[in-house]
MIROVO-63760 format. One record per residue (C-alpha): residue number from 1; residue in three letters; x, y, z. Coordinates in steps of 0.02 Angstrom, whole numbers, plus 50000, padded with zeros to 5 digits. Layout:
% MIROVO-63760
{node NUM; 'ALA'; {X; Y; Z}}
...
END
This chain:
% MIROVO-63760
{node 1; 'UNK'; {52745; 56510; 55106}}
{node 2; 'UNK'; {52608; 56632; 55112}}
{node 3; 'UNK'; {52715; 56763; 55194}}
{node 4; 'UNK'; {52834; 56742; 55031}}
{node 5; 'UNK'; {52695; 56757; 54911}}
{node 6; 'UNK'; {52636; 56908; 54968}}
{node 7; 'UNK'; {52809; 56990; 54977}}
{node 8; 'UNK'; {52832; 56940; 54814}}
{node 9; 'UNK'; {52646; 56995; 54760}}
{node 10; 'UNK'; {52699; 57165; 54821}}
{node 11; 'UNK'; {52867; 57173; 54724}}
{node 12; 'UNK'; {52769; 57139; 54589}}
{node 13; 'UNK'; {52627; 57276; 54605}}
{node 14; 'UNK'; {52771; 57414; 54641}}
{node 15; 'UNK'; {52881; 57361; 54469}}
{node 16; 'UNK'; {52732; 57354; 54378}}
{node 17; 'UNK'; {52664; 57516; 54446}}
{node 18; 'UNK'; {52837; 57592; 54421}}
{node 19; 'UNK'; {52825; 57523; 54207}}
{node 20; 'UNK'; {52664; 57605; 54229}}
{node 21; 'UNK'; {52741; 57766; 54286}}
{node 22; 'UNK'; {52884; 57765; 54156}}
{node 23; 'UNK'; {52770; 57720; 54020}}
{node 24; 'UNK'; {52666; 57870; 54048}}
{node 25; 'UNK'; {52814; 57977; 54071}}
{node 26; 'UNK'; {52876; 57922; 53889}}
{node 27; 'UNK'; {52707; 57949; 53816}}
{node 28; 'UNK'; {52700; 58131; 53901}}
{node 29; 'UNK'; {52874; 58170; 53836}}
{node 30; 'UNK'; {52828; 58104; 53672}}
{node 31; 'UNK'; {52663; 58214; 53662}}
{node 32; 'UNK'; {52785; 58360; 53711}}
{node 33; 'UNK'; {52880; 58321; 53566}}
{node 34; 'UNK'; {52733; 58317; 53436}}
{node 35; 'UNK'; {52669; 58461; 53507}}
{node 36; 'UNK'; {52818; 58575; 53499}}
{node 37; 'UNK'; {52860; 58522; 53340}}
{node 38; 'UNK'; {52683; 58566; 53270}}
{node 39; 'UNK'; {52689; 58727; 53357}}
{node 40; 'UNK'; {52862; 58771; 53276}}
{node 41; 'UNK'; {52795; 58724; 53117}}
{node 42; 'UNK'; {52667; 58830; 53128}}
{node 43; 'UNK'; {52744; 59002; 53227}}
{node 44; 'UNK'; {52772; 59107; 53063}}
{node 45; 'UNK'; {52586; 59085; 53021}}
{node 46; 'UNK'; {52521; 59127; 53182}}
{node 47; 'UNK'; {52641; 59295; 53181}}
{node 48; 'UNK'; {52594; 59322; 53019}}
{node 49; 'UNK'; {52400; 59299; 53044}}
{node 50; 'UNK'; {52406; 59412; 53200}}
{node 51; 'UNK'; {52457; 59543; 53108}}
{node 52; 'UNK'; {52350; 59538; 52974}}
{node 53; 'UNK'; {52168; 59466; 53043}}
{node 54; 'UNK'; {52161; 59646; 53133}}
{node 55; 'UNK'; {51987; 59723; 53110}}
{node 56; 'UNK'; {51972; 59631; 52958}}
{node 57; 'UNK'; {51781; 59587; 52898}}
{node 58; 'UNK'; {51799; 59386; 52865}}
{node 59; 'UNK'; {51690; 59295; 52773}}
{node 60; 'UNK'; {51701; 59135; 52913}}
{node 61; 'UNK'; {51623; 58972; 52853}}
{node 62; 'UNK'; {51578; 58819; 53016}}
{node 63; 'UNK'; {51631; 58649; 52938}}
{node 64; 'UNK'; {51540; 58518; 53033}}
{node 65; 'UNK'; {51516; 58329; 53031}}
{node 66; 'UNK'; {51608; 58176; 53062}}
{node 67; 'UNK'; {51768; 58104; 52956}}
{node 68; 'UNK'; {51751; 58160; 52789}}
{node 69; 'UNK'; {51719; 58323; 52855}}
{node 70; 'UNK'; {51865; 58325; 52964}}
{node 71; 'UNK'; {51960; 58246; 52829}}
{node 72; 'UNK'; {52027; 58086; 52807}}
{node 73; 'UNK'; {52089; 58095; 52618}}
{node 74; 'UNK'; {52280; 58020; 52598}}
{node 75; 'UNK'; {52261; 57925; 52754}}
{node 76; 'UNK'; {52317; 57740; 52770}}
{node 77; 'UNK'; {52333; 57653; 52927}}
{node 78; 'UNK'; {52303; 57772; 53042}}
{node 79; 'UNK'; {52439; 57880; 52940}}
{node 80; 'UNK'; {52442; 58046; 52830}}
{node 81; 'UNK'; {52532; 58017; 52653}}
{node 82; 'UNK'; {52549; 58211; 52693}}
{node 83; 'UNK'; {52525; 58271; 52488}}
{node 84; 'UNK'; {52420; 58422; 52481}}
{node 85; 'UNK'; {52352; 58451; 52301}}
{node 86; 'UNK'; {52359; 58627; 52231}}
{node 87; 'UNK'; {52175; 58646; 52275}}
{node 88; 'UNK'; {52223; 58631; 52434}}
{node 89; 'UNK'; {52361; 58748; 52448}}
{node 90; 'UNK'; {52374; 58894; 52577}}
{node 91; 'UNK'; {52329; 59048; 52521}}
{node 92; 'UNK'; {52411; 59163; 52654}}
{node 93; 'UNK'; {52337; 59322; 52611}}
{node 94; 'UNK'; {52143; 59267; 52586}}
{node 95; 'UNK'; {52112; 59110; 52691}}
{node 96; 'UNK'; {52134; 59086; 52855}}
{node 97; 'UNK'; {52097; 58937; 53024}}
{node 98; 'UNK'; {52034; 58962; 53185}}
{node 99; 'UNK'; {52150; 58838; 53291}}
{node 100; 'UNK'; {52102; 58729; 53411}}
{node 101; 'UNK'; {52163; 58868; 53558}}
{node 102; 'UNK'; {52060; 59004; 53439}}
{node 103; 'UNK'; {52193; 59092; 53370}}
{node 104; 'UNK'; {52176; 59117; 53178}}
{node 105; 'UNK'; {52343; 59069; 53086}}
{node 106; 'UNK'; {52346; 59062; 52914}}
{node 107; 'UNK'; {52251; 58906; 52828}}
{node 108; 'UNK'; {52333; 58731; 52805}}
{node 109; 'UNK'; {52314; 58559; 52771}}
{node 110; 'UNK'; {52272; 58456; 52890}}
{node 111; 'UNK'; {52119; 58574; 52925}}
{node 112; 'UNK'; {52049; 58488; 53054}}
{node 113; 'UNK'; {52205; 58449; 53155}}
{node 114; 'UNK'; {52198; 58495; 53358}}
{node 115; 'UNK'; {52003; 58479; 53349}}
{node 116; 'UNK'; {51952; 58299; 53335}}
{node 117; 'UNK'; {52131; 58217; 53280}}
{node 118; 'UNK'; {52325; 58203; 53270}}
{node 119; 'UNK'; {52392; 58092; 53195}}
{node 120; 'UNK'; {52268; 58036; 53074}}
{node 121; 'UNK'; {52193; 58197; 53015}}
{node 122; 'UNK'; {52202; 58201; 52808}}
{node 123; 'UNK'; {52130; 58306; 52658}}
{node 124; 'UNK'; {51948; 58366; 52699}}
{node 125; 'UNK'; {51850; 58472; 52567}}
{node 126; 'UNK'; {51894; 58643; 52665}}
{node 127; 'UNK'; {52027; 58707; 52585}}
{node 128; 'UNK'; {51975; 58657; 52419}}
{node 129; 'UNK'; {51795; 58744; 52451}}
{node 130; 'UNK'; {51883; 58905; 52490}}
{node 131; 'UNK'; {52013; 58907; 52336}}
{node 132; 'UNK'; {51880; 58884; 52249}}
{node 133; 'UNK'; {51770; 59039; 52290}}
{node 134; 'UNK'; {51915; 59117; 52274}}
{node 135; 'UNK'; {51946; 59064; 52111}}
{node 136; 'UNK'; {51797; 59115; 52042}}
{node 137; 'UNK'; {51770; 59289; 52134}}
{node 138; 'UNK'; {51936; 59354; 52204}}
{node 139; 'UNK'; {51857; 59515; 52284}}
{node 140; 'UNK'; {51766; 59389; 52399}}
{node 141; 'UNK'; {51865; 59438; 52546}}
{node 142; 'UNK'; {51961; 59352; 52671}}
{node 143; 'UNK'; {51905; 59191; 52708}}
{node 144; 'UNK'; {51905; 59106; 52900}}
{node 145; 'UNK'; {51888; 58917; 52910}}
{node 146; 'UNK'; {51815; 58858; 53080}}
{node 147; 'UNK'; {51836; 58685; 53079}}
{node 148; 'UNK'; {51715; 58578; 53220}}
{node 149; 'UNK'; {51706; 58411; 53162}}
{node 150; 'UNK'; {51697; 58280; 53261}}
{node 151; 'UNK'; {51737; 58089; 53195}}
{node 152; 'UNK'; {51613; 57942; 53223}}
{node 153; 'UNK'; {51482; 58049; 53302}}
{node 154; 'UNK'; {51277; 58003; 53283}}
{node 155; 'UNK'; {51179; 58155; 53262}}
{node 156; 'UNK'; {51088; 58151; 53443}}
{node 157; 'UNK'; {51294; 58195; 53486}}
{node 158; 'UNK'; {51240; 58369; 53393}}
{node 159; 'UNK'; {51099; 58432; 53483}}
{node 160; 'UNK'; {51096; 58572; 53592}}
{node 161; 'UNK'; {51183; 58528; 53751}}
{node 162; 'UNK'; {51299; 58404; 53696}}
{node 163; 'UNK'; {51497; 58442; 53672}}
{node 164; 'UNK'; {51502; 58441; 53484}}
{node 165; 'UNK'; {51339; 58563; 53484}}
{node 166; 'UNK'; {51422; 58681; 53627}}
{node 167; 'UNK'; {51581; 58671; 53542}}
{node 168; 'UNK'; {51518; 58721; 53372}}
{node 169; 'UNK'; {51445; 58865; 53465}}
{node 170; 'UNK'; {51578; 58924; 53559}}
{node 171; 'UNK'; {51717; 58911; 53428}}
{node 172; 'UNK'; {51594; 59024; 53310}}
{node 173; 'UNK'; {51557; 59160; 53425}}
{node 174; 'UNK'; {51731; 59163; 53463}}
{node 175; 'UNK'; {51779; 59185; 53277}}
{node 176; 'UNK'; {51664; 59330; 53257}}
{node 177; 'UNK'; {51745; 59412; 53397}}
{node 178; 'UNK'; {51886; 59498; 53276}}
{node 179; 'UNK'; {51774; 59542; 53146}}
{node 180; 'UNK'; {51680; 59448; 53009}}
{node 181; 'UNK'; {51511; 59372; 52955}}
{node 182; 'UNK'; {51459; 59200; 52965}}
{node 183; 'UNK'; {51428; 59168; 52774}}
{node 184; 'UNK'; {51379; 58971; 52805}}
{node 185; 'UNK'; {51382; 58828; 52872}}
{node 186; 'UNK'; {51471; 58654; 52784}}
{node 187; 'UNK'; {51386; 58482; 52840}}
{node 188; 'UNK'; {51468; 58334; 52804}}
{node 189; 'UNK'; {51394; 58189; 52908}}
{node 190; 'UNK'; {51270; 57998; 52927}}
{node 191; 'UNK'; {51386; 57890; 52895}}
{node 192; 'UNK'; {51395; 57814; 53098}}
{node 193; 'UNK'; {51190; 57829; 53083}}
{node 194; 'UNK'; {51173; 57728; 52951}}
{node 195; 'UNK'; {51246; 57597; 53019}}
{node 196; 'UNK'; {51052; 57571; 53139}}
{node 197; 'UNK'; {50886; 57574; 53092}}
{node 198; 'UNK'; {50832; 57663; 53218}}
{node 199; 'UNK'; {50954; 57800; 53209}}
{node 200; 'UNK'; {50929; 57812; 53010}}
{node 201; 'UNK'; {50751; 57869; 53044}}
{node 202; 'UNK'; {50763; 57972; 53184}}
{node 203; 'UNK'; {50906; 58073; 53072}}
{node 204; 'UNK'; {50783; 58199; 52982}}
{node 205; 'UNK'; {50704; 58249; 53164}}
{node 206; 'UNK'; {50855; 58281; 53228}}
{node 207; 'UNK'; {50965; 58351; 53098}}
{node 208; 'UNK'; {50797; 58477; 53086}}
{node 209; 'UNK'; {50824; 58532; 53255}}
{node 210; 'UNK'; {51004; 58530; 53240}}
{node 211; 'UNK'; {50991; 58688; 53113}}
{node 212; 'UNK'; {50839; 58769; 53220}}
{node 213; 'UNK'; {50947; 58785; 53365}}
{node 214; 'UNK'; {51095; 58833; 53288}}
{node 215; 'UNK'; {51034; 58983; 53177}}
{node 216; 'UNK'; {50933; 59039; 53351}}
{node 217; 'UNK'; {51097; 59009; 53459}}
{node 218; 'UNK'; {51182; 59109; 53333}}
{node 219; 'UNK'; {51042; 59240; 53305}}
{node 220; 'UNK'; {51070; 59205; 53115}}
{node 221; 'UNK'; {50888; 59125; 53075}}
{node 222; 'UNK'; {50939; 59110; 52880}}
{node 223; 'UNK'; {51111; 59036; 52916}}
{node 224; 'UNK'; {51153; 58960; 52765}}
{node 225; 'UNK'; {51185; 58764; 52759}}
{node 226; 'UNK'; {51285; 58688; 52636}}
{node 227; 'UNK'; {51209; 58480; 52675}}
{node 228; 'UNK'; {51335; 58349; 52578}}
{node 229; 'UNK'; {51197; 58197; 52539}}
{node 230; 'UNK'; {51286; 58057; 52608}}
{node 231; 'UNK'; {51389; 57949; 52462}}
{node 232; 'UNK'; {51360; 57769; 52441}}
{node 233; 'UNK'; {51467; 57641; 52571}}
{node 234; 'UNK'; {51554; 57499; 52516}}
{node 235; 'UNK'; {51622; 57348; 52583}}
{node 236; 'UNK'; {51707; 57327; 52725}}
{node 237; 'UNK'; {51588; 57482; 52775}}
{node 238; 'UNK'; {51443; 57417; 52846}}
{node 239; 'UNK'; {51321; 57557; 52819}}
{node 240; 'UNK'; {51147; 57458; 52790}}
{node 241; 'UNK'; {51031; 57596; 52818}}
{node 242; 'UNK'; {51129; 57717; 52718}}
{node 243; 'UNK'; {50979; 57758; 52600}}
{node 244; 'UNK'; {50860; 57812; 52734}}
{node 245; 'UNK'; {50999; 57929; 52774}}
{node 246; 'UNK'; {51014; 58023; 52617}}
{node 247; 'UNK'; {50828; 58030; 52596}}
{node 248; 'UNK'; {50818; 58112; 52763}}
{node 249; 'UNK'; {50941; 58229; 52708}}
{node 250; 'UNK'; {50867; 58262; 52537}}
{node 251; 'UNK'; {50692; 58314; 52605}}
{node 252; 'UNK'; {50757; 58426; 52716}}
{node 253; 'UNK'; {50631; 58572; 52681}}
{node 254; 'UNK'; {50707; 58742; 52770}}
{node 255; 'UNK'; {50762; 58887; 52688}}
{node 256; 'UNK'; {50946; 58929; 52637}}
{node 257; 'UNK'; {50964; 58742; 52629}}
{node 258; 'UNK'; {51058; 58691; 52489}}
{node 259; 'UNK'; {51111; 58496; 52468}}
{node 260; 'UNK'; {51244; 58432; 52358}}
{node 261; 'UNK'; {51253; 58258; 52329}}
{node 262; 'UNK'; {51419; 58126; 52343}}
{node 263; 'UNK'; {51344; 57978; 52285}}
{node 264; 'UNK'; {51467; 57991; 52139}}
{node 265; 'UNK'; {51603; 58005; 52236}}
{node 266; 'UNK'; {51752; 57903; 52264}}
{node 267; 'UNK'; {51775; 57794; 52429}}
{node 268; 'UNK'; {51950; 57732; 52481}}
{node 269; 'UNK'; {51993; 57553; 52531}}
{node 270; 'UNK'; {51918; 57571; 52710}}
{node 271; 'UNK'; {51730; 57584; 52610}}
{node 272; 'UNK'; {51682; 57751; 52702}}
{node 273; 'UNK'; {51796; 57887; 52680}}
{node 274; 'UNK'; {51822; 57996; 52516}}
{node 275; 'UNK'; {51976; 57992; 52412}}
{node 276; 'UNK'; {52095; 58143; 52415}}
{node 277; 'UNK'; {52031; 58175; 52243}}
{node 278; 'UNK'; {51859; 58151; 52267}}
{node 279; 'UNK'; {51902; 58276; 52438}}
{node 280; 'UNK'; {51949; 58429; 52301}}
{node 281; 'UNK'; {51793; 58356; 52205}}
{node 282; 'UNK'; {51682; 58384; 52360}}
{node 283; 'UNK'; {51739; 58560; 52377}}
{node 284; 'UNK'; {51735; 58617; 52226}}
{node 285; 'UNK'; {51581; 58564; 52213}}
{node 286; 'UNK'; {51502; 58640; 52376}}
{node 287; 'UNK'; {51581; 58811; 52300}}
{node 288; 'UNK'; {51479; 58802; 52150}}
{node 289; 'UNK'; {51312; 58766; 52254}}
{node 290; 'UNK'; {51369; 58910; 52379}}
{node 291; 'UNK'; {51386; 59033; 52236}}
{node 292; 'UNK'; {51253; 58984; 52110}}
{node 293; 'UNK'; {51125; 59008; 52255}}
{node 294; 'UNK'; {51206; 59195; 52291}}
{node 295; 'UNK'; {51137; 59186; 52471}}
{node 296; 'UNK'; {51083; 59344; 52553}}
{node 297; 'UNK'; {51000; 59409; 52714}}
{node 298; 'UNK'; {50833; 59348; 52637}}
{node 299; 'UNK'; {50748; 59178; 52620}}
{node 300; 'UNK'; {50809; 59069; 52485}}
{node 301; 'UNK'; {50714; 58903; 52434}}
{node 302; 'UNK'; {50792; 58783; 52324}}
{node 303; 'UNK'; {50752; 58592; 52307}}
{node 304; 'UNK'; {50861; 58587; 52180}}
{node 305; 'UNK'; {51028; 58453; 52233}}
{node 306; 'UNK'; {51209; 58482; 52165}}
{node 307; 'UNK'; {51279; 58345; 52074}}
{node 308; 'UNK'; {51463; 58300; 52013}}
{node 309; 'UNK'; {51497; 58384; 51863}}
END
C-alpha cells in the first residue's frame, strides 16, 4: 500500500512539475508577445529619435515618485482606458523619453511604461508639463523626459544606496551623455508614508537628504525641485497621517525648491490616484511654477506654494 502511494506521490510531483513547466513556458511566450508588439509599436520613433537627438542640447527634466508620478490616470482594474488628451499628445520634434534600455525615442503616453509598470501604466503629469512649457515659450528647446518612478515606494526606498536612488542616478547621467542640461527635477510622492506614523514624521528628514545627495551625486547643488504637496486621500485610501506629510513637504526650506500643491485635485474611485484630468491639471500646473520662478544657475528662495488655478 505504501509502495503504491509513493508511486503515485511521484506521478503526481512530475505532472504537476510538468503544468509548472508549461505554465511558465506560456507566460514567457506571452511576455514575448507583449514585448514585440510594444517594440514594433514603437520602432519608427526610436529611428526617428536617433536621428534627430544627435548633439542636440536637451533641456532633460527627472520625474520621480511613486503612482501618480508614474501615472495612473485612465486606469481601472489594473487596465489602461488608453485615451491620451491633447495635452498629452507627442510632440515629435520638441519632446522626447529616455526608455527603460536608455535609448531616447520620441515622447508618448504611457510615460512611465518599461520603468516601474506594464500593464497598468496610465496618464502621469509628464507630458502635460512639457506641452505646456512649450506652449508658453516655444524657443525652449528640446525637451527629454527621464521618467524614474517607482510605485508604492516609502521614502527611506530613495536614499542613497537603495535601487530607486541608484537608478535615478544612473538613468540621469546616462541622459546627459548625448547632450543636454538637467533643468529640474519633478517629485510626485507620500502617499505609501502616510499611511504610518512613524514614517509621516521621519518624511521631512529624509526627503531633506534625499535632495542633498542627489544635487551632490549630480554635481548640480541648485538642482531645481519641482515638490507636488501631497492631495487629500479618500476612502477606500487609508492615508491617516496624510497631513503630517504635506506639512513636511511644505516646510521644506532649501533653495530652488518650489512646491505646488494638489489638495484640490481630483482622486479616482481607488481614493489615491489623480484623475486623467486632474493629471493635465497637475502639469500644467508644475509648468507655471517652473516658469514663474525662471530658475537659473543662482540661488532662488521662494516659500511661496502653487495652487490650482
Amino acid at each position: 500500500m505504501r509502495g503504491k502511494m509513493k508511486t503515485m506521490l511521484i506521478k503526481f510531483n512530475k505532472n504537476l512539475q510538468k503544468a509548472t513547466e508549461e505554465m511558465l513556458l506560456i507566460m514567457m511566450f506571452i511576455s514575448t508577445l507583449l514585448y514585440l508588439s510594444w517594440n514594433r509599436n514603437d520602432r519608427d520613433h526610436l529611428l526617428i529619435t536617433n536621428r534627430s537627438t544627435d548633439k542636440l542640447n536637451k533641456q532633460i527634466f527627472i520625474l520621480a515618485g511613486q503612482s501618480n508620478m508614474a501615472g495612473q490616470g485612465g486606469v481601472h482594474n489594473f487596465s489602461w482606458d488608453g485615451i491620451v488628451p491633447r495635452a498629452c499628445q507627442p510632440n515629435p520634434d520638441n519632446i522626447l523619453r529616455l526608455r527603460v534600455n536608455t535609448k531616447w525615442e520620441i515622447a508618448h503616453e504611457p510615460l512611465n511604461y518599461g520603468v516601474d509598470c506594464l500593464h497598468n501604466c496610465g496618464i502621469g503629469p509628464g507630458m502635460a508639463f512639457a506641452n505646456a512649457i512649450l506652449k508658453k515659450d516655444p524657443n525652449f528647446g528640446v525637451i527629454g523626459l527621464v521618467p524614474c518612478s517607482r510605485s508604492g515606494t516609502g521614502i527611506h526606498a530613495w536614499l542613497r544606496g537603495n535601487l530607486p536612488y541608484d537608478q535615478l542616478l544612473s538613468r540621469a547621467k546616462v541622459a546627459l551623455r548625448d547632450g543636454g542640461t538637467i533643468r529640474g527635477l519633478l517629485w510626485y510622492h507620500g502617499e505609501s508614508d502616510s499611511k504610518d506614523k512613524y514614517t509621516a514624521r521621519c518624511y521631512k528628514s529624509k526627503f531633506i537628504k534625499f535632495i542633498q545627495d542627489i544635487r551632490a551625486d549630480l554635481n548640480s547643488p541648485l538642482l531645481p525641485v519641482l515638490v507636488v504637496v501631497l492631495h487629500y486621500p479618500k476612502r477606500p485610501f487609508t492615508g491617516n497621517f496624510v497631513h503630517i506629510v504635506r506639512q513636511a513637504q511644505m516646510d521644506i526650506d532649501l533653495p530652488n525648491v518650489i512646491k505646488v500643491d494638489a489638495s484640490d485635485l481630483t482622486v479616482g474611485s481607488d481614493g489615491i490616484h489623480l484623475t486623467t484630468q486632474a493629471q493635465v491639471q497637475l502639469g500644467n500646473m508644475m509648468a507655471q511654477a517652473f516658469l514663474k520662478t525662471k530658475f537659473q544657475s543662482v540661488e532662488f528662495n521662494s516659500n511661496k506654494i502653487y495652487h490650482m488655478m
